[in-house]
Structure formats: structure tokens, C-alpha cells
N, C-alpha and C positions, 0 to 999 in steps of 0.2 A: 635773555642770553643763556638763559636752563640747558644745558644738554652740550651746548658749544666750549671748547677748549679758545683759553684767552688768546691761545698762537693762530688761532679762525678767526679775530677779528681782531680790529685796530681799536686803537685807544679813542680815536675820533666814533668811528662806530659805537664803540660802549656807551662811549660821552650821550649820544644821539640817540639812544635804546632806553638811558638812565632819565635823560627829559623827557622824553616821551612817556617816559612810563610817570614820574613825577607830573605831568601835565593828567593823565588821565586821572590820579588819584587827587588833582585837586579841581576837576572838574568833577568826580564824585560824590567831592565834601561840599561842593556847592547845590548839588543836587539831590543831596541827602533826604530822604521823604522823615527821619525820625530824629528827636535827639540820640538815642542811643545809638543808632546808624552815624549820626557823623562823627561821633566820639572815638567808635572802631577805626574810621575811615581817617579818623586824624594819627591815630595811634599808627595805624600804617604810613601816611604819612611825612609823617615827624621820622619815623625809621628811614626812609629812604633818602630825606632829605640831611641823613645823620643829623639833626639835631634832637639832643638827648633831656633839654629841658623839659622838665614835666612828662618826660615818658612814663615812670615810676605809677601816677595815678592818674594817668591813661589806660596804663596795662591793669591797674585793681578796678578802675570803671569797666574795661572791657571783658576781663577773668569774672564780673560777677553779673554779667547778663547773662541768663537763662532762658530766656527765648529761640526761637525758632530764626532762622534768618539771616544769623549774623556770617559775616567774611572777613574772618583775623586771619589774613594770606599773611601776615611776617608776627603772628600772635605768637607761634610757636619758639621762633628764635627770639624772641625779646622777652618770652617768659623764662628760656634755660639761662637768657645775661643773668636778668634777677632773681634766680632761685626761685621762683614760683610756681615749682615743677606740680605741687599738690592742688595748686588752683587749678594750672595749667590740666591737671589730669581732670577736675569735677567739669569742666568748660566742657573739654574733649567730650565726654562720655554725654553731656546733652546734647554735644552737638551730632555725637552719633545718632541720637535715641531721635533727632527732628528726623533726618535723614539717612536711613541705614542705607540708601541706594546710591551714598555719594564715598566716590573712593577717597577722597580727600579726606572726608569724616572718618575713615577705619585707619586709616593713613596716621590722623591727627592721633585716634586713639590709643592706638597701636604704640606709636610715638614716647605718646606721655606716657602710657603702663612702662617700657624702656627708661625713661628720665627717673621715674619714681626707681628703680631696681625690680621691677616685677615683669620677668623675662619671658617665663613661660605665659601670660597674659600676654603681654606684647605679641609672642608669635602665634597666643593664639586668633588674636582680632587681625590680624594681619594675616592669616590662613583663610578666616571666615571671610573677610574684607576683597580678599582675593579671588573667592569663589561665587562671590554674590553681584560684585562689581566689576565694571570693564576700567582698564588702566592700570600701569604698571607701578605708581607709588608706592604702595604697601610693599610691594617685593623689597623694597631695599628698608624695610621696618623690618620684614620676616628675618632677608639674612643677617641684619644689627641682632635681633633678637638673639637667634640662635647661635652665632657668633658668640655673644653673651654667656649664653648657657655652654660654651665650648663644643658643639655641633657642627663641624666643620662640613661632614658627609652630608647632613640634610642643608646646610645652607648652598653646597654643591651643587642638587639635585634640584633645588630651586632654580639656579641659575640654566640651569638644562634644563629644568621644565620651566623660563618665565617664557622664554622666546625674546630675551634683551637686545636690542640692538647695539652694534660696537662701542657707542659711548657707553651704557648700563653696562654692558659686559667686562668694558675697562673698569668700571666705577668698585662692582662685583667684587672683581679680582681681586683688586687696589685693596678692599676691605678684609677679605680672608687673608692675603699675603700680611698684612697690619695685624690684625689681631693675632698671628702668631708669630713677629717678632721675625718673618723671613725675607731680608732683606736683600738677599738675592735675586725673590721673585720681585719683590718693589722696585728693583734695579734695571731689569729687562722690561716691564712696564712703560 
């Protein structure tokens, strides 16, 4: 549903998008080639099917794999629930180091440097991440970043140079209009 406004589909639809997706990831965990593979694959999950049992040391089994390989796609939101933002950052940063050609990975990095308070880091993996990789994730770490740092004009310039399409462009706006408190422009939005 990424990218869609909830008034673009029905509640029937979501319903049918949420099983489906919950179907894939429990045909994953059946076909899990490792333990440490379906442990990830549970921690995701157990998130989508909101149940929060045993999430807690799902997410410390999954924040201390260092290998190569892994795919925590809801790793990042279930690490800022539980404050685990410092784990959350050592994970990121291997998972950069497996794959620097994965935008996800600069995305992820970028991310956690943000969560920890380390802004200028943030926008810089999210600059680097941006120039090495095809896809538009990192862009919206760069303009959190600099946001951050109160950079209104570069996170601007971002936006005019990502090439975001209406949704991203809306998302953009929504962000700089928020961090400065201008409810005016949040209103015409």
C-alpha cells in the first residue's frame, strides 16, 4: 500500500493487500533455508500480524546477527518502538558494509545515524547512498536529516533535484511545512 493515500483504496482492499502480504511472509518462514533466517522472518511476522508477544527477543535475536543476508523490512520500526536505536544503528552499518549497492542499506543507515541524534552522518550516508544507488529512499533520510540540522534550503534543493513524483513530493512538503511549525502550508496540503 507504500505510496497510496488511504482515500485510493478501500478498507476491503487493504484488508486483501494485509493477507496477502501476511500469506507471503508465512510462506517465507516455512521455507526458511537457516535458523537465523526464520527468526528475522518471524520478527517480521509477528509485526504485521500485530501480535507483540515475544517481539522484544525476536528483535535482540534479529539486532545481533551480523551476517551477510538478512531482510529486517519492519526491523527498523520495531526497533524505534523499543528503543533499540544503538543496536539498531551497529545492525545498519553491517548491513551496509554486506551490501553498499543496496539502497535500502544507505536508507537503513542513514536512518539509524537520524534515531541515534547524529544528523550530519545521517545526511551524509543518505548523500553517498544517493549517488551510488538507483531509488528514491534515502531522499526522504537526506531531507529528515537536514531538517534536523535546520537546513530548510538544502533539504529544498533535494526535492528539486530527487525527481519525486506527486506522492514523494506531497510527503516532502508535509515534512518541511512540520518541522517549522507552518500550519498554514500543512493546511493547503
Amino acid at each position: 500500500v507504500h505510496g497510496d493515500t488511504l482515500d485510493e483504496r478501500g478498507g476491503e482492499e487493504i484488508a486483501e493487500i494485509l493477507a496477502a502480504a501476511q500469506a507471503n511472509w508465512e510462506a517465507a518462514f516455512r521455507h526458511a533455508r537457516t535458523a537465523d533466517e526464520r527468526r528475522i522472518i518471524e520478527l517480521n511476522l509477528q509485526f504485521i500480524r500485530g501480535n507483540w508477544r515475544g517481539l522484544g527477543s525476536l528483535l535482540a535475536d534479529a539486532l545481533g546477527q551480523t551476517h551477510c543476508g538478512r531482510d529486517g523490512v519492519w526491523l527498523s520500526n520495531i526497533a524505534l518502538m523499543f528503543g533499540d536505536t544503538e543496536a539498531y544503528r551497529q545492525y545498519a552499518d553491517s548491513e551496509l558494509a554486506c551490501d553498499r549497492a543496496s539502497n535500502i542499506a544507505w536508507f537503513d543507515a542513514s536512518r539509524a545515524a537520524f534515531w541515534n541524534g547524529d544528523f550530519e552522518d545521517g545526511a551524509r550516508l543518505a548523500r553517498e547512498g544517493a549517488d551510488l544507488t538507483e531509488g528514491r529512499w534515502v531522499y526522504t533520510e537526506l531531507i529528515r536529516n537536514l531538517l534536523a540540522q535546520g537546513d530548510v534550503d538544502a533539504a529544498r534543493q533535494v526535492i528539486r533535484n530527487s525527481s519525486a513524483g506527486r506522492n514523494e513530493a506531497f510527503v516532502y512538503e508535509t515534512m518541511i511545512a512540520a518541522s517549522q511549525g507552518d500550519q498554514e502550508v500543512l493546511d493547503t496540503l
